[in-house]
Each structure stands twice: as C-alpha cells, then as structure tokens.
C-alpha positions in Angstrom: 47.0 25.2 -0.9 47.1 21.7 -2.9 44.7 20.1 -0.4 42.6 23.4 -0.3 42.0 23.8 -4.0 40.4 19.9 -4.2 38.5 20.6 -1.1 36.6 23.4 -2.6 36.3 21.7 -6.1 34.7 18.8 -3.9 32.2 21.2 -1.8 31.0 23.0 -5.3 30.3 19.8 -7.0 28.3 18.4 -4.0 26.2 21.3 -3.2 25.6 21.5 -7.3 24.5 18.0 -7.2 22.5 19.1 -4.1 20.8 22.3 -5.4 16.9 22.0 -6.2 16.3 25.1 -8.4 18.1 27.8 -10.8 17.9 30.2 -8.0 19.9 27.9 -5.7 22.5 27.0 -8.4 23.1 30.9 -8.4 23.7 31.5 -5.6 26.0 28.5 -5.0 27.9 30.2 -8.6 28.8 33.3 -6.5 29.6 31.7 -3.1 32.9 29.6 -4.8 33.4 32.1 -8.2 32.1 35.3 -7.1 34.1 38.2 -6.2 34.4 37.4 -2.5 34.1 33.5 -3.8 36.1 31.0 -1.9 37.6 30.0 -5.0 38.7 33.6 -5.8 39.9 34.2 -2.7 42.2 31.6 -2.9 43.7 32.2 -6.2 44.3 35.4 -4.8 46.6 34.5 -2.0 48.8 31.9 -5.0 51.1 35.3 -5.0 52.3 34.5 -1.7 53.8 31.1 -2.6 57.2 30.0 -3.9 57.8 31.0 -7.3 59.0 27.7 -8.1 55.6 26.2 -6.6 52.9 29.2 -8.9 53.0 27.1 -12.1 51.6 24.0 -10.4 48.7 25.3 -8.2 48.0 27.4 -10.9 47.6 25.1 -13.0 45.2 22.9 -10.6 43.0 25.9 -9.4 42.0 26.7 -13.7 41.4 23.4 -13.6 38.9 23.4 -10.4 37.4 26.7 -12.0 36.8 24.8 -15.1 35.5 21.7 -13.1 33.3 24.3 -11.1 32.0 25.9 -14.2 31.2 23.4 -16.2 28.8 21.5 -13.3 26.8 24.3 -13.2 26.3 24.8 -16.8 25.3 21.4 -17.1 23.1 21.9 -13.8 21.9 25.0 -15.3 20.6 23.1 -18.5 19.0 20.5 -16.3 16.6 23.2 -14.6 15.8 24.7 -18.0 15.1 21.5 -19.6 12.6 20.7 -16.7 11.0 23.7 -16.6 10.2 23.8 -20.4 8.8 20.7 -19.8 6.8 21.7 -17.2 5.1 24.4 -19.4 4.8 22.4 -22.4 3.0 19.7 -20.1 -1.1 20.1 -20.7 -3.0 19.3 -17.4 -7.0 18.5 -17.9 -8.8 19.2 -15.2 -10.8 16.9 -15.4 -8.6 14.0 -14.8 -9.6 12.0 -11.6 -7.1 12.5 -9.0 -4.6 10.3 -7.7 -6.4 8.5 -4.8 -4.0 8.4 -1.6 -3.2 5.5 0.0 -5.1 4.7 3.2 -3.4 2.8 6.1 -5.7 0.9 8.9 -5.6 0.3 12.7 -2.4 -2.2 14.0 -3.4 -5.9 14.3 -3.6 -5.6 18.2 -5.5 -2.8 18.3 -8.0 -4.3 16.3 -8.0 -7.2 18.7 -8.3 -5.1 21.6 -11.7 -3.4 19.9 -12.9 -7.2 18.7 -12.3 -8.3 22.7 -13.5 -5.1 24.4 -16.9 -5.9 22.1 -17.3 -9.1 22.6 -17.1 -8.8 26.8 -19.5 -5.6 26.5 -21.6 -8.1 25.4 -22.6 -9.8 28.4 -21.7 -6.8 30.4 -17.9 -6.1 31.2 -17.3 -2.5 31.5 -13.7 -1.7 30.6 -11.6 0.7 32.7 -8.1 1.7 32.9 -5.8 1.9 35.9 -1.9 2.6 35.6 1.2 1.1 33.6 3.6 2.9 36.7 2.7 1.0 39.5 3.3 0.8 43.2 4.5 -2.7 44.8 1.5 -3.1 46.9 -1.1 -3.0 44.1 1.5 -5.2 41.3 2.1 -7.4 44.2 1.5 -7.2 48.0 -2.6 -7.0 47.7 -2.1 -9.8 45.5 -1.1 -12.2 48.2 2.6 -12.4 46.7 4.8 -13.3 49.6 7.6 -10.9 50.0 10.6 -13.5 48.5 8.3 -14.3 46.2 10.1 -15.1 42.4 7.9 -12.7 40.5 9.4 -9.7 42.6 13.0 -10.3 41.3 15.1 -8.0 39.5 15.4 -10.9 36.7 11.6 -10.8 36.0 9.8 -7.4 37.0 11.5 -3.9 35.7 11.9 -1.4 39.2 11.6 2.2 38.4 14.8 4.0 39.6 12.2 6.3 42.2 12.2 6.2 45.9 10.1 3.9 47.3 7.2 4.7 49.5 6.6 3.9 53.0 3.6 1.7 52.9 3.1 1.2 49.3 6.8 -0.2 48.2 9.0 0.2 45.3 7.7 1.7 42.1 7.1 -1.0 38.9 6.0 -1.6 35.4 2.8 -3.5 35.8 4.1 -7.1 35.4 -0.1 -7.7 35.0 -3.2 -6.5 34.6 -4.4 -7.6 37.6 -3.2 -4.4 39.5 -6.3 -3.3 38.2 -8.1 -6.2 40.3 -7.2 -4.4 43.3 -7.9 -0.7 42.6 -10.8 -1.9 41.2 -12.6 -3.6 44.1 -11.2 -0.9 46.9 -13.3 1.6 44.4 -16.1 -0.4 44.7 -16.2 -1.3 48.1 -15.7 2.3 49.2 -18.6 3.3 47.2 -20.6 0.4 48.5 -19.7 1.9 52.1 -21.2 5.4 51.2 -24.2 4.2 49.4 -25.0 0.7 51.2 -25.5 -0.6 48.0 -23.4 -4.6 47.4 -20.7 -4.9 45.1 -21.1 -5.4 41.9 -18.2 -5.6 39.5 -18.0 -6.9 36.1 -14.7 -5.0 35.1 -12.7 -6.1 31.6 -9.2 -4.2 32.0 -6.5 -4.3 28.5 -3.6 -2.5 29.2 0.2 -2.7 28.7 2.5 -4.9 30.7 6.0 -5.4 31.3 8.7 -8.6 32.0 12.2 -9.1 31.2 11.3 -12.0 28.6 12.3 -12.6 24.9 11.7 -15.0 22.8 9.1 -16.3 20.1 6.2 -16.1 22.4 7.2 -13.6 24.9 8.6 -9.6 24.1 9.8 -7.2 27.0 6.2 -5.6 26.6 2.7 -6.9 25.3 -1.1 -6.5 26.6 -3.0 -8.3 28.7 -7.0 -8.2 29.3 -7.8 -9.0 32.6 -11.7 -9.9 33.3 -13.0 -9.4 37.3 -16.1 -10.8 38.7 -16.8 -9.8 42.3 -20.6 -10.2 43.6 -22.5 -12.5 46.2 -23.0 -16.4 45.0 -20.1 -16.0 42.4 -19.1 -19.5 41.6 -16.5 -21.6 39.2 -19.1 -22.0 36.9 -19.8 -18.7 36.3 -15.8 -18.3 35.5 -16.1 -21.7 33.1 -19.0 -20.0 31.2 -17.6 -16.9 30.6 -14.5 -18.6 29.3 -16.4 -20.6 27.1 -18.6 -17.7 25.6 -15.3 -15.6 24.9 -13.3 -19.0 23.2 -16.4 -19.6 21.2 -16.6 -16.0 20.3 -13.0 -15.5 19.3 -12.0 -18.2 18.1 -14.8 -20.0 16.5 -16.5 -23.4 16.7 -13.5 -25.6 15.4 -11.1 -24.7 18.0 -10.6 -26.4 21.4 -9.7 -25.7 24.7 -8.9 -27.4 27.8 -8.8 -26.1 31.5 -5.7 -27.4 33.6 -5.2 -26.7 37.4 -2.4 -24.7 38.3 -1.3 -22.2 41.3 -1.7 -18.5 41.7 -1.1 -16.9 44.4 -4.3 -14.2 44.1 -6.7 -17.0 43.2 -8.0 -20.5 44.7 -9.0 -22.3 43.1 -6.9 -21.7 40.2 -6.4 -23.0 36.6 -4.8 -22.2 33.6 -6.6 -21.6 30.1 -4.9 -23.5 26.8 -6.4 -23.3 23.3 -5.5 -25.6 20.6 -3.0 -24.0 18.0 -4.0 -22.2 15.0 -0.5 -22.6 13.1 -0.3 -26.2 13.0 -3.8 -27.4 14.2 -2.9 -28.4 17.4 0.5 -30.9 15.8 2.7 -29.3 17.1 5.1 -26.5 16.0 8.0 -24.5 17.4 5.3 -21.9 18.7 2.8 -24.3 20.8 5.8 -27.3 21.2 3.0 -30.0 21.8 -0.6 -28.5 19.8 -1.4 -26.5 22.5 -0.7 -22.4 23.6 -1.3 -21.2 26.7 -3.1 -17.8 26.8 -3.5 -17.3 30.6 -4.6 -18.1 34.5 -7.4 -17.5 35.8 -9.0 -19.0 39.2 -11.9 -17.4 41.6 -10.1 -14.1 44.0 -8.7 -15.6 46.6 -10.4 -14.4 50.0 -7.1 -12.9 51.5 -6.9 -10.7 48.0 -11.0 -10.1 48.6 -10.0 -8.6 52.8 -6.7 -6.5 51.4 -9.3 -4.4 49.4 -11.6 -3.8 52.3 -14.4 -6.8 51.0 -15.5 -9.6 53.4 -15.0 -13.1 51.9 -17.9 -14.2 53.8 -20.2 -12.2 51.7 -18.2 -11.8 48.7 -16.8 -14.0 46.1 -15.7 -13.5 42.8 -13.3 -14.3 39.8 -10.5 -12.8 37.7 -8.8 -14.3 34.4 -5.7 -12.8 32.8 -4.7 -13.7 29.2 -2.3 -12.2 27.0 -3.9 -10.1 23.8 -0.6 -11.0 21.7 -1.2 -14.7 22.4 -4.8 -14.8 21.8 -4.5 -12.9 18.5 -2.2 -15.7 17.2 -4.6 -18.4 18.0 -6.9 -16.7 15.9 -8.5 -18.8 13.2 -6.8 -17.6 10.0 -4.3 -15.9 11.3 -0.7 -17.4 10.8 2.0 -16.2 13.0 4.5 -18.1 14.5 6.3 -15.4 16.3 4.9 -12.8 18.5 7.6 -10.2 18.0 6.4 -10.0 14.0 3.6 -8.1 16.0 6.4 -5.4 16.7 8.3 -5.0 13.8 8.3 -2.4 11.0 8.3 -5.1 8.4 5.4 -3.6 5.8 4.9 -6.4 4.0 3.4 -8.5 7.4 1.6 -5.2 8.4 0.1 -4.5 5.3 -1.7 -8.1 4.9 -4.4 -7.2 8.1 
C-alpha cells in the first residue's frame, strides 16, 4: 500500500501542475479526494492491514492528503490571481494589432519559378511527366545498354512492383530526361494524325532520385531538363541557349566552359561547368578546383530520335539536364557550400531568402 500511496500523491501533483483552468483543478480535487476518490478509497482498505503495519501508512496517506491539498490550493490561487488580472486589464480598441508573421516560398522553389521564366522566354513550354517510372522510358529508350552502370542497384532505387513485360522494372526517375522520351512519342504521334512536323521546345523540372550523399549530392534533388527536337537543329543552337540561360542566371561576371564528355542518349555530347560562386572560382571543398559542374547536355542521339517513332534523317534536336540544387548555389550572392542546407529544418538558413 506503501508504493500505492506515493503513486497517487505523484499522479495528483502532475495532473495539478497539468491542469489549465479552475474547472479542471476541480474536477482533478474529486477524482483523488472525493468520495469515490482514489485517495479515499485507499485509506479505506488501511483496515485490512496488520495492526502493527496501520500507524505507518497512516501516517504516510495524511501526509499525501495534505501534499494533495495543499497543490491545489496553491493551484487554486494561481487561476484566481490570473483571472483578476485579466479583468482588471483595460484593452483599447484602438490599438493596432499584432501583425503575424509571414513566411515565403523555399529557396528552390523560387529557383524553379526564376528558371521556368527565364526559358518561357524564348519559348520552352514546361510540362510534367512522372517521378514512378518504367525502365524503358528511365533507361532503354535512352540508348542505355542493358549492363549498363546507371541500372545497378548501388545507383538507381527499384520499386518493389512486378515488372512489366515490355516496359521493365519500375524506378525513381534517376533524370529528367524520361520526359525526353514521352515527350517526343507525344509529338510525333500528333504529327502522324495532323501531318504537321515536330516541333518541341519542352523545359521539364521535376524530382529525381540516386543513392548519393554527400556535400553536392542528396538521395533526392530536381533537375530541369530542356529538349529541342525540329528540322535543321544544330550545336549552335544548344551553345546559344546555354549561353542565354548562364547569362540570365547567373549574371555577366560568371564564367563557363563547355567540356566534351559521353552520354549515352546524346552525340555529340558535352558537359556544362560554371565558375564557383563560394570561392570565385579558387577553389573550395564544394567546387575542389574553381569550377561546379551543373550538367550534360549533347544533341539527341538518332537511335533515342527512332525509339520514339522520329526519323533521324529528318529530325534533329537537343536536350540538356542540369541539376536546380546545383545551379541555385552558383548563384551570384548566394553562399552555400553544401547542398543538403537546402533540406534541413535549420530556421536560421531558411529565414535569410
């Protein structure tokens, strides 16, 4: 009954210390002291111990009553102190309100809006294709052999989903440039019921997935990819568009360089670097050498151009992929030497943009 005793004493002061009004400390007063209390209830059965035992829980269970009683008396004057001062208090009505604070859109979603506007410019239409994708569009259309690297457990993330007979296993786009191929089988089977040419000038942001983690990668970011498919689409189309965009985003005082690389959807292909915006292009533990690389681009190749149904005879285009993350830090202003800041809960870097 010892243990008991100091159990309820504990569960009255904590539910006191808990309680919110007068009302509540009432009704806390007759659950532990009221006729059917817990408290009384208890004393009742001390008639049932060993004489030789009664003095000493008796003694303990006044002295929980008293503990009991006492906590809410002092409660009790609490809630009437407050609500005197409540009365007393004068409110003029005439007082400005308090203004609430007012949050603002995340730092990548205002770069997606600053990109999506700056391609809309020169006439990118943006569109949206999935984040669940089948292997054929994240990989087979794309010209990616079947022991290709990218299609390893170690750098794509499978769905646990059966897999379908002609379109493969089921992914979380590792790119954008799904997109590229959903895109230009829409377009050419419109072009096949209208006899109208292709014509695409698609700009596609969306979410994409690889297991990666470090200062410049997460396990998620965005990419935007950009797709040019018409008739006399050249590499210097690609190089101006690049150009307008870096100039536009980045301003006059930042450089970038073109450097020839492989893809396996594009030929000829390059990647895109821009001169870093944390140390000026010196060299830090983001960029390693002055430079950050923010993504591939290259013109389609022409088996990607026949898998959606579009004769590379008569069509050529381009595509470009950069990461938003990426390009976001590289912006002039804008210090940020890891990408994951752009994920964390950390008010005090969310609140400067």
């Amino acid at each position: 009954m010892e243990e008991e005793l100091i159990g309820i004493k504990n569960a009255a002061i904590s539910f006191i210390f808990e309680a919110d009004s007068a009302e509540e400390l009432e009704e806390i007063k007759l659950q532990f002291l009221g006729r059917s209390g817990k408290l009384t209830l208890t004393m009742k059965e001390m008639g049932k111990l060993p004489k030789e035992k009664r003095p000493q829980i008796g003694v303990l269970a006044n002295e929980v009553k008293t503990t009991i009683e006492e906590a809410l008396a002092n409660a009790s004057t609490r809630f009437s102190a407050h609500k005197k001062a409540v009365i007393q208090k004068k409110i003029d009505v005439t007082n400005p309100g308090i203004k609430p604070s007012l949050g603002h859109l995340h730092l990548i979603t205002q770069a997606i809006a600053e990109i999506t506007t700056i391609f809309e410019h020169i006439g990118f239409k943006r569109v949206r294709y999935p984040e669940i994708e089948w292997d054929h569009y994240a990989f087979t259309a794309l010209n990616f052999p079947e022991n290709h690297p990218a299609r390893d457990d170690w750098e794509t993330f499978f769905i646990d989903q059966k897999a379908d007979a002609k379109k493969g296993q089921v992914v979380l786009t590792p790119h954008t440039s799904s997109g590229q191929i959903r895109e230009m089988e829409r377009m050419a089977e419109l072009s096949k019921k209208s006899g109208e040419p292709v014509n695409i000038r698609m700009l596609n942001i969306a979410k994409t997935y690889r297991r990666q983690s470090d200062v410049s990668h997460t396990a998620m970011f965005h990419q935007f990819e950009t797709l040019v498919v018409g008739k006399d689409i050249s590499i210097a189309d690609l190089k101006g568009v690049l150009d307008y965009f870096v100039k536009s985003y980045f301003g006059e005082n930042r450089k970038s360089r073109i450097r020839p690389y492989h893809f396996q959807f594009t030929e000829p292909s390059f990647e895109t670097d821009v001169s870093c915006g944390v140390c000026d292009g010196k060299g830090c533990k983001l960029c390693k050498e002055g430079w950050l690389e923010l993504g591939g681009a290259g013109m389609v190749h022409p088996n990607v151009l026949r898998n959606c149904g579009l004769d590379p005879k008569v069509y050529t285009g381009f595509a470009s992929g950069w990461g938003v993350e990426r390009v976001l830090m590289m912006k002039e202003g804008i210090t940020i030497d890891d990408l994951r800041l752009l994920y964390s809960n950390k008010v005090e870097f969310l609140e400067q943009f």
